[in-house]
C-alpha positions in Angstrom: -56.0 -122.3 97.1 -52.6 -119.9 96.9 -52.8 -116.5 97.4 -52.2 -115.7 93.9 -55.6 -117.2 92.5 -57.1 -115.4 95.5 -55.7 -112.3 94.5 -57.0 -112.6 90.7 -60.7 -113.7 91.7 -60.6 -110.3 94.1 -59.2 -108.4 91.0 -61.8 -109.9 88.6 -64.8 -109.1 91.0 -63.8 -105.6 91.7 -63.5 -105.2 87.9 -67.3 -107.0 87.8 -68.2 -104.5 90.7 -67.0 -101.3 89.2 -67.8 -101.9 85.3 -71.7 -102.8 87.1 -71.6 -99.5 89.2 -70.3 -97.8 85.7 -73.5 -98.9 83.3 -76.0 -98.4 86.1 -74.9 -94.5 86.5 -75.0 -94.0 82.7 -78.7 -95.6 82.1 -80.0 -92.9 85.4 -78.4 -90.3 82.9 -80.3 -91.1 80.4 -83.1 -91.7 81.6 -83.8 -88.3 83.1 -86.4 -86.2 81.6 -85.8 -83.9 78.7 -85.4 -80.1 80.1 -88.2 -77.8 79.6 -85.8 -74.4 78.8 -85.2 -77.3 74.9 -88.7 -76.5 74.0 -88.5 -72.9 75.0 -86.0 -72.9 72.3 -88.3 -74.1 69.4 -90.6 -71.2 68.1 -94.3 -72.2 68.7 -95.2 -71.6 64.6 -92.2 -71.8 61.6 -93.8 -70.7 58.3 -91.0 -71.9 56.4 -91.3 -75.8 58.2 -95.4 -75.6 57.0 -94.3 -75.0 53.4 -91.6 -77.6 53.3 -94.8 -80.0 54.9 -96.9 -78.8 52.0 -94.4 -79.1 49.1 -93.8 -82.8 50.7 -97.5 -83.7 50.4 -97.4 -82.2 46.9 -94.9 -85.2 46.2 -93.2 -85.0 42.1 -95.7 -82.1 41.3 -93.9 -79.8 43.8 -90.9 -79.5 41.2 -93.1 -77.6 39.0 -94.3 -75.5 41.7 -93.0 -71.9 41.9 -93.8 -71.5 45.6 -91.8 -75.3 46.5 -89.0 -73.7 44.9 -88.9 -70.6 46.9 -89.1 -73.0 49.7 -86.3 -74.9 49.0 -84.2 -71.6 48.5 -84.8 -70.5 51.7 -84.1 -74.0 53.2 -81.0 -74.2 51.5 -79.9 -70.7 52.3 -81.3 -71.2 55.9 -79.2 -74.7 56.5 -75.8 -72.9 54.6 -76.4 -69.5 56.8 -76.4 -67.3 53.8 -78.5 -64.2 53.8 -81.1 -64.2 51.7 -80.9 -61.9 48.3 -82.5 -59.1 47.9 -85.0 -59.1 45.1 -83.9 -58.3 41.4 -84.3 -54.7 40.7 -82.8 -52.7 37.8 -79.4 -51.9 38.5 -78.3 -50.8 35.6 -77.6 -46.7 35.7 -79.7 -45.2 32.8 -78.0 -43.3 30.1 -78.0 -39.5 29.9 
């Protein structure tokens, strides 16, 4: 055997070694445990998560239902970060 071939199988079992050594550290970083401080994070009770539950149980009959659509506005202002409206008042000045 010439030292070239000797040289490549060396070069092709380091690469073997290393790309090993490589997947083995990745799947111990996984597999650690989730960090307790991620469900500190999560409020314990989310009224506006128990609607959207209900208004999901209620299946096609929740597009008729008034409280399903408040829901949904307060989802969809919630996931685009608007601030919610205030409610509709007369703000028309009255004539003197």
């Amino acid at each position: 055997m010439d030292s070239k071939m000797l040289a490549r199988i060396g070069a092709v079992v380091f690469i073997a070694i290393a790309i090993t050594a490589t997947v083995v550290e990745m799947t111990r970083k996984e597999d650690a445990p989730a960090s307790p401080s991620a469900r500190a994070l999560q409020p314990e009770r989310d009224p506006l998560r128990e609607s959207q539950r209900r208004c999901q149980q209620l299946g096609q009959s929740a597009a008729d239902d008034p409280e399903c659509l408040r829901t949904w506005a307060k989802t969809r202002d919630r996931f685009l970060g608007r601030t919610p409206a205030p409610e509709a008042t007369n703000t028309t000045p009255e004539p003197h």
